[in-house]
N, C-alpha and C positions, 0 to 999 in steps of 0.2 A: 645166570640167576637160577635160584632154584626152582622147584616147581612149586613148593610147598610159598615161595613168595610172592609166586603167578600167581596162585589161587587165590591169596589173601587180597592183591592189587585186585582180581577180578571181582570176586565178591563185592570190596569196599564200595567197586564201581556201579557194579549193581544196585547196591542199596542206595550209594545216592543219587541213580538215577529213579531208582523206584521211589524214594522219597522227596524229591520236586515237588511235583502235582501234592502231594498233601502240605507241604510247606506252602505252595502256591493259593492252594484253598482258603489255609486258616490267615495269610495277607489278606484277601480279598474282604474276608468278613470281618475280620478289625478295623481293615480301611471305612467299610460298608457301618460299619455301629458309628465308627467317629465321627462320617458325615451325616447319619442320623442325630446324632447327638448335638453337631453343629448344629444342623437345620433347625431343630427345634431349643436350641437357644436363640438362633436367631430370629425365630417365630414368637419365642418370651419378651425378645428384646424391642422387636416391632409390634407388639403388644401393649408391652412398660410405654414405647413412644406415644401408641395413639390415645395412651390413659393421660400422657402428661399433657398432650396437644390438647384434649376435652377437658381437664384442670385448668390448663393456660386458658381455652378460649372461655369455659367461665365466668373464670377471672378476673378477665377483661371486659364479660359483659358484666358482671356486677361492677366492676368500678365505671362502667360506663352510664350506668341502671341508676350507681349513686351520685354520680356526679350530674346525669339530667335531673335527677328529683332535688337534686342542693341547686340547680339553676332555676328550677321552675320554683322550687319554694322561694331562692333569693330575688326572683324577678316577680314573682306572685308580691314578696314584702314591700319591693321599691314602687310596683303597682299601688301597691294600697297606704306607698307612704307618699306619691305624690300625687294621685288621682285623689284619694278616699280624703274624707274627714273624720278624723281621729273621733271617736267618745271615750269619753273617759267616764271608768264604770264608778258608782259609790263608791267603792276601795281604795280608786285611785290606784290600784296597783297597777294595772295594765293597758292597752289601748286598742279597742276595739271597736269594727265596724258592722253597723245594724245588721241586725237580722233579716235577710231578704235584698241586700243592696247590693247588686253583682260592683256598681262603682260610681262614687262621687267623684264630681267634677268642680273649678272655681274656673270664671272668664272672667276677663275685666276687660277695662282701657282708661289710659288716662290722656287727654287730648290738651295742649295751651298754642296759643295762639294768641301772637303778639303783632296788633297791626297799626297804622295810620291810615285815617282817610280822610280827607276834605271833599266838602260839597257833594258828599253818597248820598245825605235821604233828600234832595229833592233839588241841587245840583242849583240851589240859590243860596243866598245869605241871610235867607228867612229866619232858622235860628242855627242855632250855636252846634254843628256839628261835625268840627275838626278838628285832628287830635289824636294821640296815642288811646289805644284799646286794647284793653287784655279778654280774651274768650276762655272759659277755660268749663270743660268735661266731665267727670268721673264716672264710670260705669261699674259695677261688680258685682255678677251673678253666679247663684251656684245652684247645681243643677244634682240630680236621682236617678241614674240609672237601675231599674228596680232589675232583679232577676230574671230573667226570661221563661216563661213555662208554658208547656205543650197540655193543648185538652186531651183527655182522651179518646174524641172519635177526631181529632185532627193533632197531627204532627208538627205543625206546623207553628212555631215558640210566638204568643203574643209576646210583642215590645214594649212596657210603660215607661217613659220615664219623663219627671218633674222637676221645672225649671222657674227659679224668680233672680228678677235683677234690679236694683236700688241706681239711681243717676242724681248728681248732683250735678246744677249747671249756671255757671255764673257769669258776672261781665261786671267788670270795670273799665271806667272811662272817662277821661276829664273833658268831657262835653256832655251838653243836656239831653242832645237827641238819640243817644245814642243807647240809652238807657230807656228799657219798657219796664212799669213800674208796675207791680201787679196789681197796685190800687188804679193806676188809667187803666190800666187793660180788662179788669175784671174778672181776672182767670181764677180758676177755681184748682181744686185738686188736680194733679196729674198733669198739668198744663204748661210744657214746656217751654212755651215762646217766651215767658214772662220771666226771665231771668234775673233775678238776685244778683248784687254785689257780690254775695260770699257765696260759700259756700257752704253756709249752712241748711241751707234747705234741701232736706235729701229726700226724695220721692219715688215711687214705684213705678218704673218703668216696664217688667215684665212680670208673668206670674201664669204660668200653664202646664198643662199637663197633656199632656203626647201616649194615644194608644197609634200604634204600626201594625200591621198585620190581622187587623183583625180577622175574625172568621177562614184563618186560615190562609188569605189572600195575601200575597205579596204587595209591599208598599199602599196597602189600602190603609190607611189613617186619620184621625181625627184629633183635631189640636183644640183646645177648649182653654179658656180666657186671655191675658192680656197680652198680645203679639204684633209683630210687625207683620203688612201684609206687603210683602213687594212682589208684584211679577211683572214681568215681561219687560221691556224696556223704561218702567219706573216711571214713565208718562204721566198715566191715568192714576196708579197706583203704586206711590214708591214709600220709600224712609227717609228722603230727606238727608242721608247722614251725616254732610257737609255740615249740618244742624247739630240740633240735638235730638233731631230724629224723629219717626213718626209710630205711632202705638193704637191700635183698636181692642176693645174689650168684645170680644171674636170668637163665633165658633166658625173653626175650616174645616170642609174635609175633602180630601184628595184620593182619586180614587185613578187606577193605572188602566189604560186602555189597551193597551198593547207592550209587547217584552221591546219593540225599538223604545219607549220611552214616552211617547205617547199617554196623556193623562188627562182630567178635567178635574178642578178644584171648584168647591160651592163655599161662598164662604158668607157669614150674616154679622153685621157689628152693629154696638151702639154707637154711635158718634156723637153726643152731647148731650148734658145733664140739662133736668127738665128745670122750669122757670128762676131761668140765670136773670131776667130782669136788670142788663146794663143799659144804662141810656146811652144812647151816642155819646162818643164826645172824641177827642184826640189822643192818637196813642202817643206814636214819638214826636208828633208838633210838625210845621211844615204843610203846605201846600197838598202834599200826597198824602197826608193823613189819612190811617184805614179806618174802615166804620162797625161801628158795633150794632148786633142784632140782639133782643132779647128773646130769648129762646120761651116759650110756654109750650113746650113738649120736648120730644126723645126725639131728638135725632138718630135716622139709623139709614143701612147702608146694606146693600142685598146684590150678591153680584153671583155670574159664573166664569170659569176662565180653562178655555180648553188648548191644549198644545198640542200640535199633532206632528209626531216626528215619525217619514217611513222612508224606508231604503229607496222604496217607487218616486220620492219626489228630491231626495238626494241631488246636492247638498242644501235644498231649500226647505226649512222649518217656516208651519206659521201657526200665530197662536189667534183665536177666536174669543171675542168678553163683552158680555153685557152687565150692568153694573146699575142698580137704580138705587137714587139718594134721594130717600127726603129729610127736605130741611126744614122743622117747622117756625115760625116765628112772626115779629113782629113787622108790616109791612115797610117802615120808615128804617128798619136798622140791618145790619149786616154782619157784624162777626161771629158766630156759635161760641156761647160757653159752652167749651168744649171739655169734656172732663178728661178724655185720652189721646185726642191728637194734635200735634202741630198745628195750628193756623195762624202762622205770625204772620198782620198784614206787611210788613217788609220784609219778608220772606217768599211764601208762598206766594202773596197776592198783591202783591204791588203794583198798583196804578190799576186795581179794577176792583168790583166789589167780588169780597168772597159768596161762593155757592148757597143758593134761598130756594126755596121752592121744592117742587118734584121733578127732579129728573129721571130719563133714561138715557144710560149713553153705550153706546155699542159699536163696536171697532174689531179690527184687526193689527196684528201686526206680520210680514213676510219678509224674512230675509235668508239670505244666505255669503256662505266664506266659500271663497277660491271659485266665485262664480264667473266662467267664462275663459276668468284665467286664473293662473296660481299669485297668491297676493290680493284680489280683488273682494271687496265686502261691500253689498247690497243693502240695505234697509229700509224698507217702507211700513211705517202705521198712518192708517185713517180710523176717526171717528166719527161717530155722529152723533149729536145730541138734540135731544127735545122733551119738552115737558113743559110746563108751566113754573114760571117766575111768582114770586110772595106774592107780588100785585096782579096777577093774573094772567100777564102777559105771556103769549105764546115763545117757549124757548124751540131755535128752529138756527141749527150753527154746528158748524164743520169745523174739524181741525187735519192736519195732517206734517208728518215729519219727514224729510227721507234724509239719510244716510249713507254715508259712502266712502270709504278709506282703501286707500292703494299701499301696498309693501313695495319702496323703490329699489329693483333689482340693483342701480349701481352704489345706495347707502346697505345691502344686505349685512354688510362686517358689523354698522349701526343699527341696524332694526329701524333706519327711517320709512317712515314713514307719511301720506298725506291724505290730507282727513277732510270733508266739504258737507254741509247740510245745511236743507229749508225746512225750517219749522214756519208754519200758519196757523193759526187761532182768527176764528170770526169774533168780531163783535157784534153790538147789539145794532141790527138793522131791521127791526119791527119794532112793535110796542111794547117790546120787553127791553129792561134797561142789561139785560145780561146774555151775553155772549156767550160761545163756548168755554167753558172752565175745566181744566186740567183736577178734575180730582184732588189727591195727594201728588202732587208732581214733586220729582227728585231732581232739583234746578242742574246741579253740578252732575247730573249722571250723562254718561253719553254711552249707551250700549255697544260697542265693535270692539274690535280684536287688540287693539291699544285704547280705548277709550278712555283710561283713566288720564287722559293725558289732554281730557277738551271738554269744554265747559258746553251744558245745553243751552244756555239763556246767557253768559257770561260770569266773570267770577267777580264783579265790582255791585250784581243784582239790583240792577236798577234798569233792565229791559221784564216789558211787562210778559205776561200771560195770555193774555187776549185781544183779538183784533189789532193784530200786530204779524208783520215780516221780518223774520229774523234770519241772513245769509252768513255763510261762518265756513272761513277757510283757516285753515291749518298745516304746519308741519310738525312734529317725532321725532325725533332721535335719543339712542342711547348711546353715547360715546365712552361709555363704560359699562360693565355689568351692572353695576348697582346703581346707575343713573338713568334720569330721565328727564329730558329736556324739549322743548318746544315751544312755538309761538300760534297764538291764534287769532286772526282778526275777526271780528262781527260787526255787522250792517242793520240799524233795525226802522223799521217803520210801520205806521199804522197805517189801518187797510182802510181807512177813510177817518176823515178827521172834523167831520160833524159829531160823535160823540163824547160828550165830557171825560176827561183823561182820569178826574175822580171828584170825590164830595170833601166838601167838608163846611163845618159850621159858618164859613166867609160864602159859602154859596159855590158853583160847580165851576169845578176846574179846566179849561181848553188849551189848547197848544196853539200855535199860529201854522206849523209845519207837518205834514204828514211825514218828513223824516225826523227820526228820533236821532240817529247822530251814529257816532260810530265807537266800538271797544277792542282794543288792543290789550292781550293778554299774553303776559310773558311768563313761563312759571317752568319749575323744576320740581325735582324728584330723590331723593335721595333712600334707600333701602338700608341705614348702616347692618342691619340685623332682619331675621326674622320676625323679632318683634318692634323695632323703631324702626320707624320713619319721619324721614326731616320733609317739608315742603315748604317750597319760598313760589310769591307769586308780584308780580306787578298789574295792576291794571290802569290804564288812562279810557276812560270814556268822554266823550265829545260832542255835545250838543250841537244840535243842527235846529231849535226850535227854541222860542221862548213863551211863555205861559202869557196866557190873561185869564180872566175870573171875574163873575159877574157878583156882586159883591151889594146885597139887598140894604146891608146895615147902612152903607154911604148915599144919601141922596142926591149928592153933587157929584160923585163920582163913581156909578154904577157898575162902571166895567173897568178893572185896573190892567195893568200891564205888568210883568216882573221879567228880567233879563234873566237867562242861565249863563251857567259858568263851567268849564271843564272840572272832571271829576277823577280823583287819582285814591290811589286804595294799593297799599304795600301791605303783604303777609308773610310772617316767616310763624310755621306750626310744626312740633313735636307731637306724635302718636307713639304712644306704645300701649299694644294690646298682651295680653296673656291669660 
């Protein structure tokens, strides 16, 4: 090889070892820019993401943003299309609701009642009172919820809102007795016992207005004109509702003692329009005929009623009430033309005279659930009464109730249960012809844990009110959810039987027996609905006494004698309320 092509190999060599490293360099910084250039696309790109993720989440809250405002506005409209009452403006174009009315409301019920009874008013053949009878209902009120608004130096929203309700209440029946005609009874406006054939007489049964909260106060409120009063056990002061109910033209006001619930109500009623001027006479005919008082003043009614519920006496509630009536009238008569409450003498007062005079009557009642053990229910009320009778006599008479119902661990699948109480009422044992008297008592109410399911007095209503022992045992069960089933017996006697059992124009009525006899009630329950309810009942009651009457008109025969006869009483009732 030559030399001349050493040189050229050596040289070539050279250079391209001396040119590596700059080859090397200008790689490095090409590589060096491209992965800059990556990075920051992909810094663009995870950029563009979290722009579309804040687009998307948006997005999503506006169609969530519009789809609560199209629920709240579509449930706002079916609120105001089935709560509210439409007005309709002059135009007629559209349908709108007042200004200031956060929401209207309608209630009703419609009640019938289909039953037979023989020998119920007075369990002889004195007159004509057996036979199919139809009861029949109507209730429908509609109420204002005004808007609620906060004063300024309190936060705290007053509540008004204004309520009236209309009842029609009737009765047919192919017997004489069975029918109170408003021309015998003498009842005046508003006076439900006095029940029409039809139904065309329709009457005012509610009408008040409701402030809550006043002065800032939780549950502090005041109820002003025409209401039902019930508390406590329905005893002294109930509705009646098995009826057609009881109603006071009434200021309440309930005021909260404590956050356990704890409260004390004042409440003041008129009870009967001034110089009603009936004379005695007969209402539905029969031996037990009620008697009429002429009223020449106002009846009125002035009570307190306190509840005292605290963790310290758990699980035992009791409530405390004094209540004074007077009743003004005519010494020789007895029933209040009443312009707002119930006082049907075969209802209320049967087989004594209704309430005369001034009273005071003042009680308690104490009970408690799951006392002792799980399943067990307690109940005790006492009262006490006194005051003076029309005729001057000293009223001076006790009553008292207890109660008691067991859940049977081995029916737990049925919800059986057994059910036991004494009720006592004094009668007249001084020189007042009037015993203890139940107030407004609610016959058919029985306060505990199944109660709807046991009659207080019986469901055939022919055990009295006063100076009377009434024992009542019972069994419950439901053998299906929407049923309810049971049997009850009652025991009743009078608590001495030198007082006339009642008046009437043949002169004053006696029994020969201090037991009154015995009632057997069989009845059910059915729930189809929320809103209906079916109820079927039997009752036999059983005389253990037969009547005599001392009878002024007969001079040959002063003192008569009349035989009793068993008494039966079939009910089947439809309720639907809404």
């Amino acid at each position: 090889m030559s030399r001349r092509l050493i040189a050229v190999l050596v040289a070539t060599c050279a250079l391209v070892a001396g040119g590596l490293p700059s080859l090397r360099a200008q790689s490095d910084e090409g590589v060096k820019s491209r992965l800059a250039d990556l990075e920051s696309k992909v810094e663009s790109l995870l950029r563009e993401n979290s722009d579309l993720r804040t687009k998307v989440t948006v997005l999503e809250n506006d169609r969530d943003n519009v789809r609560s405002a199209e629920e709240v506005t579509l449930t706002s409209e079916i609120e105001s299309l089935t709560n509210g009452l439409a007005y309709r403006q002059d135009s007629g174009s559209f349908l709108e609701q007042p200004s200031g009315v956060s929401s209207m409301y309608f209630k009703g019920e419609w009640r019938t009642r289909v039953d037979y009874r023989s020998n119920t008013s007075d369990l002889t053949d004195f007159v004509d009172d057996e036979g199919l009878r139809l009861d029949y209902r109507f209730n429908l009120g509609l109420g204002f919820r005004l808007t609620d608004v906060a004063s300024e130096s309190d936060s705290r929203a007053l509540h008004v809102e204004t309520y009236f309700e209309i009842q029609a209440a009737g009765r047919a029946s192919n017997n004489t007795a069975e029918d109170l005609s408003p021309a015998i009874v003498g009842a005046g406006a508003g006076q439900f016992e006095a029940r029409d054939n039809e139904l065309d007489k329709v009457q005012l049964y509610k009408a008040w207005i409701l402030l809550e909260n006043l002065f800032g106060v939780d549950d502090l409120a005041v109820k002003i004109g025409r209401q039902e009063l019930d508390y406590g056990s329905g005893l002294i002061l109930g509705t009646n509702d098995f009826f057609t109910g009881t109603v006071h033209d009434a200021i309440r006001i309930d005021i909260p003692l404590t956050a356990e619930g704890s409260n004390v109500s004042f409440f003041y009623a008129k009870e009967g329009a001034p110089d009603g001027l009936v004379s005695p006479g007969l209402a539905s005919g029969g031996l037990l005929s009620g008697r009429f008082r002429a009223t020449g003043d106002e009846d009125e009614m002035l009570g307190l009623y306190t509840e005292i519920i605290s963790e310290s006496l758990d699980p035992v509630e009791i409530d405390f009430y004094w209540v004074y009536f007077d009743a003004h009238g005519a010494e020789s008569g007895v029933a209040p033309v009443n312009g707002t409450t119930s006082a049907d003498p075969g209802v209320d007062s049967f087989g004594r005279a209704i309430i005369g005079g001034e009273t005071h009557t003042l009680g308690f009642w104490i009970r408690a659930d799951d006392l002792f053990t799980e399943g067990l229910y307690l109940g005790v009320e006492f009262a006490y009464q006194l005051g003076d009778d029309e005729a001057g006599g000293d009223i001076d008479a006790m009553m008292i109730e207890v109660t008691a119902e067991y859940a049977l661990p081995f029916m737990s699948d049925w919800r059986g249960a057994v059910f036991a109480s004494y009720y006592f009422a004094e009668g007249p044992d001084n020189d007042s012809l009037q015993g203890f008297t139940p107030l407004f008592i609610s016959r058919h109410q029985i306060t505990a844990p199944s109660g709807r399911g046991f009659s207080r007095l019986g469901n055939i209503d022919f055990i009295p009110t006063q100076n009377v022992h009434v024992f009542q045992i019972g069994l419950k069960f439901e053998p299906a959810p929407q049923w309810i089933m049971g049997i009850t017996y009652l025991n009743a006697m009078l608590n001495h039987g030198s007082e006339p059992f009642t008046f009437v124009p043949q002169g004053a009525v006696y029994v020969d027996d201090r037991f009154l006899g015995h009632e057997i009630d069989l009845f059910a329950q059915y729930d189809h609905s929320a809103q209906t309810t079916f109820f079927f009942n039997l009752s036999v009651f059983v005389p253990e006494f037969d009547y005599f009457f001392e009878n002024p008109l007969s001079a040959t025969n002063p003192i008569q004698g009349v035989g009793t006869d068993v008494a039966v009483g079939v009910y089947t009732q439809v309720r639907v309320v809404f």
